[in-house]
Every structure is written in structure tokens, then in C-alpha cells.
C-alpha positions as CSV (number, residue, x, y, z in Angstrom):
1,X,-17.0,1.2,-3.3
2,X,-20.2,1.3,-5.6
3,X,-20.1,2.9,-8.6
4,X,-22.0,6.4,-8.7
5,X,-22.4,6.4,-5.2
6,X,-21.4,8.9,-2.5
7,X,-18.5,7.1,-1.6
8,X,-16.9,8.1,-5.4
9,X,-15.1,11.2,-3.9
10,X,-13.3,8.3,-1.5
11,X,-11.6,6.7,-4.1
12,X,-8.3,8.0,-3.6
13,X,-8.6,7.3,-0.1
14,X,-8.9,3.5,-0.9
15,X,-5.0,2.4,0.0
16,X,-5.4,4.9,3.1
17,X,-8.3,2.9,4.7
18,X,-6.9,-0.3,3.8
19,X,-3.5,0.5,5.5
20,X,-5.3,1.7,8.8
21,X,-7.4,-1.5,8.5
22,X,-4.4,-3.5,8.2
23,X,-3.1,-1.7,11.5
24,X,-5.8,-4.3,13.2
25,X,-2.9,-7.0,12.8
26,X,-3.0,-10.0,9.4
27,X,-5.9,-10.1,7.8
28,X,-6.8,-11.6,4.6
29,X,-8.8,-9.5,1.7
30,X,-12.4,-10.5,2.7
31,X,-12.0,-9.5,6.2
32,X,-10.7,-5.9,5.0
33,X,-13.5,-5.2,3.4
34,X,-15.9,-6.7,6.3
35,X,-14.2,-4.3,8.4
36,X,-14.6,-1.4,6.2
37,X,-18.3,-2.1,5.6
38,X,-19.0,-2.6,9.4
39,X,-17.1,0.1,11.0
40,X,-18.2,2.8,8.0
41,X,-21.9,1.4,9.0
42,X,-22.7,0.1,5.5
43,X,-21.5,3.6,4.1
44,X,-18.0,2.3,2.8
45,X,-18.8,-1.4,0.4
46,X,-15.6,-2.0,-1.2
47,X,-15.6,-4.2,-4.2
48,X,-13.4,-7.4,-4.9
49,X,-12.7,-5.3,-8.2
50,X,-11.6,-2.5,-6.1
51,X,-10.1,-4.3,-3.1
52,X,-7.9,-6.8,-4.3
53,X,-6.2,-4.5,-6.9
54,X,-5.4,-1.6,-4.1
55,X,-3.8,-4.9,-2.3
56,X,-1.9,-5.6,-5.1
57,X,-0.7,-2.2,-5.4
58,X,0.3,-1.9,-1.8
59,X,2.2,-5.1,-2.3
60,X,3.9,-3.8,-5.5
61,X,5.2,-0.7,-3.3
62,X,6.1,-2.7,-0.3
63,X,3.5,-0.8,1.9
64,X,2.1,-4.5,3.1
65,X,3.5,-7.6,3.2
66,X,1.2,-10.8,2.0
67,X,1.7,-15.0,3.0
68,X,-1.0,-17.5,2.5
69,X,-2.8,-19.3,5.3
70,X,-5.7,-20.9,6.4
71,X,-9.1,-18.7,7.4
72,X,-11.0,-19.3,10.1
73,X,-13.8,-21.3,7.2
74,X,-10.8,-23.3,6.5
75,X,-9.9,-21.8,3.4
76,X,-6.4,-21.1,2.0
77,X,-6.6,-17.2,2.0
78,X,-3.7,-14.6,1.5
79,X,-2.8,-12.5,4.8
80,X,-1.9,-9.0,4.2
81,X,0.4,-7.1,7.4
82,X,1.0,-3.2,7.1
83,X,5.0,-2.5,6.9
84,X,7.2,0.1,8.8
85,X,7.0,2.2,5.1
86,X,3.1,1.3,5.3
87,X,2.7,3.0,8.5
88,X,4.7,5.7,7.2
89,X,2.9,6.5,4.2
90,X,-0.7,5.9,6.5
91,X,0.3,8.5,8.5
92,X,1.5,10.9,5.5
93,X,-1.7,10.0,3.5
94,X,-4.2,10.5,7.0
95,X,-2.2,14.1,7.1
96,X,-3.2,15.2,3.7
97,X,-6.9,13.5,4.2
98,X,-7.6,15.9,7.5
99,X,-6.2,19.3,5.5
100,X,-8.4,18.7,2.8
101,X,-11.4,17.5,4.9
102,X,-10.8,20.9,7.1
103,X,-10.6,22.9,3.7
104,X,-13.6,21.3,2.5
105,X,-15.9,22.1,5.6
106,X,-14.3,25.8,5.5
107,X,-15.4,26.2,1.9
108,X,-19.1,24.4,2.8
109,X,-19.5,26.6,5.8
110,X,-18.7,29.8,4.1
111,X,-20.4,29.3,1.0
């Protein structure tokens, strides 16, 4: 996500997206963050400098899973799969997301 941008408040929400993008099945880092810029409708451009350390991060707490293989370009490319504890911290993490999104709109609407 571009610095300065609206998309700073997101930050924390980085490993959240990633693990529901990972719910799509393997996919290697380039393709996360093809699917995160197409489905957000340009609104969510996550940098390789961003990106590829959340992966790592995810990888160091055993959230995902990574093997290397062959993209479709032909490339060697590292595959990244969500884990059972990755789907359980998704679900945590997408919990605490909506409370604080509904407490936010509360406080905008009230203000």
C-alpha cells in the first residue's frame, strides 16, 4: 500500500487480506497482490516492500505454508497456501476488523 495514501489506516489489516486471498487456493506473491489490486478496484496496491515481508511473517508464525514452483510465465516462483491456524487467525482477525469498522461508522454517524 502507497505511502501517505488512504489505504495507511489498512496497514494492520495487511496479513488479514493476504490470508483471505490465500483462501483462493496456492498462489505465488505476485498473484496476491494482482488479486488485491483488482478486486479492491485499484484502491488496495500492495508493495513488494510490503508484500513479501507480511509473507514472510505469516511463514514465520506458521499461518501459510510456502514451496517453490513454476508460474504460469514459466518462472520459478514461491507458492504460498493458508494453514488450518491461518484460517483460524483469518477468522479471529476478520472478527475484530467488522467491530471496529461498526464502531467507526457509529462514531462518523453521530459526530
Amino acid at each position: 500500500m502507497a505511502p501517505g495514501s488512504d489505504t495507511d489506516l489498512l496497514a494492520g489489516t495487511l496479513d488479514m487480506l493476504v490470508l483471505r486471498t490465500l483462501t483462493l487456493g496456492a498462489l505465488h506473491g505476485y498473484a496476491v497482490a494482482q488479486h488485491l489490486d483488482s478486486t479492491s478496484k485499484g484502491a488496495l496496491r500492495v508493495q513488494p516492500g510490503s508484500l513479501y515481508p507480511a509473507l514472510e511473517r505469516l511463514l514465520g508464525k506458521g499461518l501459510v505454508t510456502a514451496r517453490w514452483g513454476t508460474s504460469p510465465t514459466g518462472r520459478q516462483a514461491r507458492y504460498y497456501t493458508i494453514t488450518a491456524s491461518g484460517r483460524r487467525m483469518l477468522a479471529q482477525k476478520t472478527a475484530a476488523y467488522e467491530r471496529v469498522t461498526r464502531g467507526i461508522a457509529r462514531v462518523l454517524r453521530n459526530a
